[in-house]
C-alpha positions in Angstrom: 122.5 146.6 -116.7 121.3 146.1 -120.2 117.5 147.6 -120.6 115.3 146.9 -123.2 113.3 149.2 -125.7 109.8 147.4 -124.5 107.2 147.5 -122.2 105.5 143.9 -121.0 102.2 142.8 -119.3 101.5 139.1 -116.9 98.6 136.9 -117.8 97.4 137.5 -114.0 97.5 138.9 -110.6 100.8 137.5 -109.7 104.0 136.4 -111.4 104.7 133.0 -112.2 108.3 131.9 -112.0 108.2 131.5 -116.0 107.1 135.4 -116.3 109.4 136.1 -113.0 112.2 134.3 -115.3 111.7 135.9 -118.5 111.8 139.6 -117.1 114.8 138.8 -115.3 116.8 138.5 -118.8 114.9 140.3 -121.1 114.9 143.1 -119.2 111.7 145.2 -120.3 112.1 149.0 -120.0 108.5 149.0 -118.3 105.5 147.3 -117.3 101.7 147.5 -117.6 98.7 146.6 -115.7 95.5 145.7 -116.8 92.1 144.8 -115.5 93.1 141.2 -115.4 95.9 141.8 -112.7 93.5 144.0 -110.2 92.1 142.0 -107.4 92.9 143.8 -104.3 95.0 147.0 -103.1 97.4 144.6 -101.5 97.5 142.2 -104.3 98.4 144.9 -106.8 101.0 146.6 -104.4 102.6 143.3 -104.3 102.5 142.7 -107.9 103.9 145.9 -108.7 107.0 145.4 -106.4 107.3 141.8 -108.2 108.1 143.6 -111.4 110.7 145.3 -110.4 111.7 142.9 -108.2 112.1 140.9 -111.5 114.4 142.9 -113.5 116.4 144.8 -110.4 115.6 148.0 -110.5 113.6 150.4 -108.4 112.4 152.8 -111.0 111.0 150.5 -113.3 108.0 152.4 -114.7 104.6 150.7 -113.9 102.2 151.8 -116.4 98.1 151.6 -116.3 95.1 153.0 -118.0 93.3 155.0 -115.5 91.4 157.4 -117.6 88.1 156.9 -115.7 84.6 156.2 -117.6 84.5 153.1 -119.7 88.3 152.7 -119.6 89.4 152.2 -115.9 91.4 149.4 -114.9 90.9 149.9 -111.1 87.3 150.8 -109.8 85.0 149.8 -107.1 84.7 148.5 -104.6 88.2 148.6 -103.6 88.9 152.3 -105.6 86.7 155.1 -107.1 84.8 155.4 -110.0 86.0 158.3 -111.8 84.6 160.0 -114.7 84.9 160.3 -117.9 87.4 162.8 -120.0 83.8 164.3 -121.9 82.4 164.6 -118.4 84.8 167.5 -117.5 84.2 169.1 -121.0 80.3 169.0 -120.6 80.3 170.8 -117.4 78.6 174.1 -117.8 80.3 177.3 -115.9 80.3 180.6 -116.1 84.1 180.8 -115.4 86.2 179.1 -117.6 88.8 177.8 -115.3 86.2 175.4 -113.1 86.3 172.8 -115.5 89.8 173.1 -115.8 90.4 173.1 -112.0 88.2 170.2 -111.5 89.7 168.0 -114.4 93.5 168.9 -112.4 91.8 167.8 -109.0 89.8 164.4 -110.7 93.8 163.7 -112.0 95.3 164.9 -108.8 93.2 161.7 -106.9 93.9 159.3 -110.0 97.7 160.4 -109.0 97.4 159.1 -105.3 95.2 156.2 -105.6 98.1 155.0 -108.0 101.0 156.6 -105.7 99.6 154.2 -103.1 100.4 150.8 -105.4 103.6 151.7 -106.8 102.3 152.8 -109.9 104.0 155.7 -111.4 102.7 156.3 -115.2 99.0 157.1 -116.2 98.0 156.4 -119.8 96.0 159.8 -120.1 95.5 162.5 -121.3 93.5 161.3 -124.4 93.9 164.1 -126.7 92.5 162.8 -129.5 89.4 165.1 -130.8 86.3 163.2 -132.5 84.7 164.4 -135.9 81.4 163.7 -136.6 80.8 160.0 -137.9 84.2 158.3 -136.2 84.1 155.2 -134.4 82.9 155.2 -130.9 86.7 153.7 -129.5 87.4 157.3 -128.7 83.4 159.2 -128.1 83.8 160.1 -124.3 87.0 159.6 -123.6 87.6 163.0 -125.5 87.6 166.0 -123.3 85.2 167.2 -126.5 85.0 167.7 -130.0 87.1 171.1 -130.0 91.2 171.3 -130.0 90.9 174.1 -127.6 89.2 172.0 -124.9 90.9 169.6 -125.3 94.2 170.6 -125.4 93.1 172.9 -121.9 91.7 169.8 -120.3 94.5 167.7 -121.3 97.1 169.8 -119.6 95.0 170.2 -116.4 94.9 166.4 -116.0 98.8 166.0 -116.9 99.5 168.9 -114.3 97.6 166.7 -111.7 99.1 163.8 -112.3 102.4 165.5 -112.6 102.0 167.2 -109.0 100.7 163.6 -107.3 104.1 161.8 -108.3 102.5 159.8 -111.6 103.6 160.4 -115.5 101.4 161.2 -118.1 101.1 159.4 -121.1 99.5 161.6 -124.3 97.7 159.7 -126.6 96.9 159.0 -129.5 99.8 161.0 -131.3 99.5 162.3 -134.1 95.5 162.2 -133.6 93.0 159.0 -133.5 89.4 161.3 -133.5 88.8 160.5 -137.3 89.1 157.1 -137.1 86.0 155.1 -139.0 87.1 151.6 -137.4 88.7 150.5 -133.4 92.6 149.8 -134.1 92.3 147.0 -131.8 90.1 145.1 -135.0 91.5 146.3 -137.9 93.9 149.4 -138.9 92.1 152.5 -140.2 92.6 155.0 -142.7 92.2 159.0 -142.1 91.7 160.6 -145.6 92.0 164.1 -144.2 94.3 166.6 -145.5 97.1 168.1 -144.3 95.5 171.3 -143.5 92.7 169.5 -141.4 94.8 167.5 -139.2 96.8 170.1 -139.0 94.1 172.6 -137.5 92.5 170.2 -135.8 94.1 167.0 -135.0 97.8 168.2 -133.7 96.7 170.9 -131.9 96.4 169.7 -128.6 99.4 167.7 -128.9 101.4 170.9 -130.1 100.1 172.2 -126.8 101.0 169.6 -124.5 104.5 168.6 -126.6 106.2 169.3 -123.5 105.4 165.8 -121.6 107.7 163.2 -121.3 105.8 160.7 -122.6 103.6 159.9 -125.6 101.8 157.1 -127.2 101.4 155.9 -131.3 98.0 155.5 -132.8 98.0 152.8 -135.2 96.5 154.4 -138.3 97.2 155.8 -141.8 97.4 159.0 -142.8 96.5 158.9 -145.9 98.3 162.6 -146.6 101.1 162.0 -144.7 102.1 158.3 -145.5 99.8 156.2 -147.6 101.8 152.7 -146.9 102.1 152.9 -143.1 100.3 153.0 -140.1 102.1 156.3 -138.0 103.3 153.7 -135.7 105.3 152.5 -138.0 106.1 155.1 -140.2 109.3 156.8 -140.3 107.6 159.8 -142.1 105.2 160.7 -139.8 107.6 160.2 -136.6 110.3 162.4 -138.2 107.7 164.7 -139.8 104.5 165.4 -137.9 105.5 163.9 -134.5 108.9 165.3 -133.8 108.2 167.7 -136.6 104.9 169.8 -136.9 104.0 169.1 -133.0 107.5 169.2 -131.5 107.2 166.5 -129.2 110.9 165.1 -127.8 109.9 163.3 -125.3 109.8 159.2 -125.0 107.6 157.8 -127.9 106.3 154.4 -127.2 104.0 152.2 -129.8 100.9 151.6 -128.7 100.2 147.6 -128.3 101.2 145.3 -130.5 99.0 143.4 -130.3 96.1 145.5 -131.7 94.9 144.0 -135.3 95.5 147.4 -137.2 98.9 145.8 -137.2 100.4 142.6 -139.4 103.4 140.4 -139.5 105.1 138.6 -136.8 105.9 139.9 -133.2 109.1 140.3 -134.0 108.6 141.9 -137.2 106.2 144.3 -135.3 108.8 145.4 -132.4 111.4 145.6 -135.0 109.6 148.1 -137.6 108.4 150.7 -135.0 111.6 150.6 -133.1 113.1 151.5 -136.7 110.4 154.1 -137.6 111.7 156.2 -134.5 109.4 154.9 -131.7 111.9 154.5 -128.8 109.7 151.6 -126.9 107.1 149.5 -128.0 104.3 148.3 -125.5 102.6 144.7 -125.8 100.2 144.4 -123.4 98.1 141.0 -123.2 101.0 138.9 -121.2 100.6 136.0 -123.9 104.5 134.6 -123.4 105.4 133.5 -126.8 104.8 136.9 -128.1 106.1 138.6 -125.2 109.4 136.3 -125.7 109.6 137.5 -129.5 108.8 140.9 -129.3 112.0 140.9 -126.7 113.7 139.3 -129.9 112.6 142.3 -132.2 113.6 144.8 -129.6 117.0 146.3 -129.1 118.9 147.6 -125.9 117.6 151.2 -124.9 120.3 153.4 -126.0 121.4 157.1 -127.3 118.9 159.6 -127.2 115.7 157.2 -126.6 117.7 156.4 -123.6 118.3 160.0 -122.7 114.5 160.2 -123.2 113.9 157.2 -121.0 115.8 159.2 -118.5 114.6 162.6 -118.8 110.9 161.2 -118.3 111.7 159.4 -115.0 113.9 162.3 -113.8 110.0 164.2 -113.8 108.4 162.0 -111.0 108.1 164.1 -107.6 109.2 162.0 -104.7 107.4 164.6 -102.9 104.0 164.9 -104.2 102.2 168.6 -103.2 100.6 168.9 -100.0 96.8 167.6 -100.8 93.9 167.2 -98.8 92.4 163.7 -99.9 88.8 163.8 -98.4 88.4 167.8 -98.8 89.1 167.1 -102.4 87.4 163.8 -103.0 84.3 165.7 -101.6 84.3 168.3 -103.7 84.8 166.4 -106.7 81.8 164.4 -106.1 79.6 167.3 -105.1 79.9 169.1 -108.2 79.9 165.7 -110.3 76.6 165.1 -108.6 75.1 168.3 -109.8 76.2 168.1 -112.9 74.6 164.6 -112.6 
């Protein structure tokens, strides 16, 4: 069976037949929820297993943004409300590893309350690390404004993912924390040098460059490649991303759909696939986009395939022994006197 280098959304909570149709031939790598789609546990369960229902295969990846905070796609009442990335990073203690113990266990939950729905990739860890002055898209969702935390907090949440059966998705490679403007409206610049991203930006995804997955921010870097955002842009794939921070693991595009980028769908699929993304995600269902970003794709084959593979081969079918309302309580108590 032919697979194809993209990842797709639905307009709703269930599949029509023309969406049910459509995945059947195109054959998308991967799906993605949104808020849109949630109604009920049941309801998204079922919706899940549509997808890969759809396109015949078992181990299609099912892909969400549960970061918790303002970007949380399931929430209450039917699932928890889970913090935020900076809310881990603010907590005060005198031994270093709490908050990093505490960021694994918030993950670890994240991990089963997706488990439970068929959902097996989170799109978190945000390692991106905010400068002084930068748009508020990223603010809380950072662990904080240091690569160090960051890059610790990161892993901790990955690890708990990890161990409850779900992927982790890092994002925003190479770095979105100096952005002046939100991709989704219009595509922004980073005039930092080389040096400063370097020190600052890559770090934490130097440190987690061992995860199978990662996600594209759609901006210029102005010392890397003036012309091109990084999604598109062979130079920082080949040179920072694979490069500098060492990361081989599946590179997707972050949506298409975002207004940093221009040109047709088509044209979009086709010139990240060709800057050495090996997927590109579109996200808001909308059909006649969906229909030519399958056009602009191309079947998933050599080494993103081997990628494709080597991420999926990561999920425990066996997630580790965990004690749901011990852990659950915990969580909360030490959120609450934070609070």
């Amino acid at each position: 069976m032919q697979v194809s280098a993209f990842i797709a959304g639905c307009l709703g909570p269930v599949l029509s037949e023309a969406e049910r149709a459509f995945f059947r031939d195109a054959q998308p790598w991967g799906f993605i929820l949104f808020g849109r789609n949630v109604q009920t546990p049941g309801q998204v369960a079922a919706l899940v297993a549509s997808f890969r229902e759809a396109v015949g295969r078992d181990d299609a990846p099912v892909l969400i943004d549960q970061e918790g905070g303002r970007v949380q796609r399931l929430g209450p009442p039917h699932w928890p409300a889970y913090p935020a990335g900076r809310a881990y990073g603010s907590m005060a203690a005198n031994d270093p590893l709490t908050r990093r113990e505490l960021t694994r266990l918030g993950a670890r939950l994240i991990a089963h309350d997706l488990r439970l729905l068929g959902i097996n990739v989170d799109c978190v860890p945000v390692l991106d690390v905010p400068v002084a002055g930068s748009h508020r898209i990223i603010g809380d969702r950072a662990y904080g404004d240091e690569p160090v935390t960051v890059a610790v907090l990161g892993r901790a949440t990955a690890e708990g993912l990890i161990a409850g059966g779900v992927l982790p998705v890092i994002k925003h490679i190479p770095g979105h924390g100096r952005a002046l403007s939100d991709s989704h409206e219009a595509l922004p610049r980073v005039s930092a040098p080389i040096g400063h991203l370097e020190h600052v930006d890559f770090r934490p995804f130097r440190h987690l460059a061992d995860m199978p997955l990662a996600m594209t921010a759609h901006i210029v870097y102005e010392a890397i490649d003036p012309d091109h955002p990084a999604t598109n842009s062979a130079r920082v794939i080949r040179d920072v991303i694979r490069g500098r921070i060492g990361f081989d693991g599946l590179l997707m595009s972050d949506d298409l759909s975002m207004r940093a980028l221009q040109g047709s769908y088509r044209e979009r699929a086709e010139v990240a696939l060709k800057a050495g993304c090996d997927v590109v995600l579109h996200c808001n269902g909308d059909m006649a986009q969906m229909q030519a970003v399958a056009e602009g794709s191309r079947p998933l084959r050599g080494r993103a395939r081997r990628r494709a593979e080597s991420a999926l081969a990561r999920i425990r079918h066996e997630p580790e022994p965990f004690d749901v309302a011990e852990a659950r309580s915990r969580l909360s108590a030490r959120l609450a006197a934070v609070a």
